[in-house]
C-alpha positions in Angstrom: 0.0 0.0 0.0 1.6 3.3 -1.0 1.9 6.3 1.5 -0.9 8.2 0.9 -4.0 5.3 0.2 -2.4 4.3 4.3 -3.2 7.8 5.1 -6.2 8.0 3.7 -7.5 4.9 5.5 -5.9 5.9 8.7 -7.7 8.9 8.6 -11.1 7.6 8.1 -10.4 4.4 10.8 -13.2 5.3 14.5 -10.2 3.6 16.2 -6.7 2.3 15.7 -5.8 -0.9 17.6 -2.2 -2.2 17.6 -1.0 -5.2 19.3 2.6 -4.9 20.1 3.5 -8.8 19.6 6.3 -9.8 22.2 9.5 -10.8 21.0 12.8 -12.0 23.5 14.2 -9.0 22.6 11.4 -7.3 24.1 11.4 -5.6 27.7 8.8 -3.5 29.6 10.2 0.1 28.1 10.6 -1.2 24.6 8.0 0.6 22.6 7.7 -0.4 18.8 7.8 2.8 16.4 4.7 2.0 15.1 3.0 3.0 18.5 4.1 6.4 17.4 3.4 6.5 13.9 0.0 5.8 14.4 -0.3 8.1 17.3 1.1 11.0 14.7 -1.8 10.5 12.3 -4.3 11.8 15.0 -6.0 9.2 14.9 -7.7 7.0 18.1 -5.4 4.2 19.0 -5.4 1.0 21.1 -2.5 -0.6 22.3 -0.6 -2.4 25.1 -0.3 -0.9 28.1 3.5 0.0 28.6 4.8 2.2 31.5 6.2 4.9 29.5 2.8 5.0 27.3 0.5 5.7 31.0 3.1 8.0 31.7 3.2 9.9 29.1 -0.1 9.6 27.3 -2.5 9.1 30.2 -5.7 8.8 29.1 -5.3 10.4 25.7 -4.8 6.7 23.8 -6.8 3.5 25.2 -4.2 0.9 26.9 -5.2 -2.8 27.6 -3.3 -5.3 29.7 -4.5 -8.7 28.0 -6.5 -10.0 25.0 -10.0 -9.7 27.5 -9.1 -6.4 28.5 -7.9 -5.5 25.2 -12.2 -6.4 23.6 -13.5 -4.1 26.8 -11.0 -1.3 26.0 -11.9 -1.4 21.9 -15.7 -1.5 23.0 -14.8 1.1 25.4 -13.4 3.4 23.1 -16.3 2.8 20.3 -18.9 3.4 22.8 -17.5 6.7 23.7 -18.7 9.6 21.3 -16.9 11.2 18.3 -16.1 14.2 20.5 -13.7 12.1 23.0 -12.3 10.2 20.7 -11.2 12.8 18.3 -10.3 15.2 21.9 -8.2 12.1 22.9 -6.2 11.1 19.5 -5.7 14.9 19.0 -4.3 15.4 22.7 -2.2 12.1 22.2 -0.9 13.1 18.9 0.1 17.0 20.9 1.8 15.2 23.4 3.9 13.5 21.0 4.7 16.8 19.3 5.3 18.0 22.0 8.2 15.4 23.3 9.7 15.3 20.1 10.2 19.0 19.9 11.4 19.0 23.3 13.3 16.3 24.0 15.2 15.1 21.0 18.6 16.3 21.1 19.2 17.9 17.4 15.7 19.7 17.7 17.2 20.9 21.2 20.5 22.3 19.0 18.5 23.7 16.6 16.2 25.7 19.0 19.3 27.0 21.0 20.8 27.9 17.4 17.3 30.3 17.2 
């Protein structure tokens, strides 16, 4: 699928849910990329619960612990109205703008360069 038909879908998806499969390489802070990318789209996302996602996202993406938790929290988040979920994906997708204008050392360079 080329770039721009995955936006397009992305953009018209109620909710994103991503299962972050474990690997042995895997440990509690490891947090796949993808996680990211689809939080950047602004869209609703579903995923594992990590410690450094409830830390820094709160409430602004939908976390599940286990495959039973993981049906509540998807019926959860398409029970809830438009309204949250858009609030919530946008908020998610700030907070990520936010840390990676913040906290990535280059951008840091660049901004003391300014």
């Amino acid at each position: 699928m080329d770039e721009q038909k995955r936006i397009d879908e992305l953009k018209k998806a109620k909710v994103i849910v991503y299962e972050m499969g474990k690997t042995d390489s895997d440990d509690e802070s490891y947090i796949p990329y993808a996680v990211f990318d689809l939080i950047s789209y602004g869209r609703p996302v579903i995923t594992n619960r990590k410690l450094l996602l409830d830390m820094y996202f709160g409430d602004r993406i939908w976390l599940f612990d286990e495959l039973n938790s993981m049906i509540l929290t998807t019926e959860q988040a398409l029970n809830s109205s438009d309204k949250i979920r858009e609030k919530k994906a946008i908020q998610a997708r700030n907070v990520l703008n936010d840390f990676f204008d913040i906290n990535v050392p280059f951008i840091q360079k660049i901004k003391l360069k300014n």
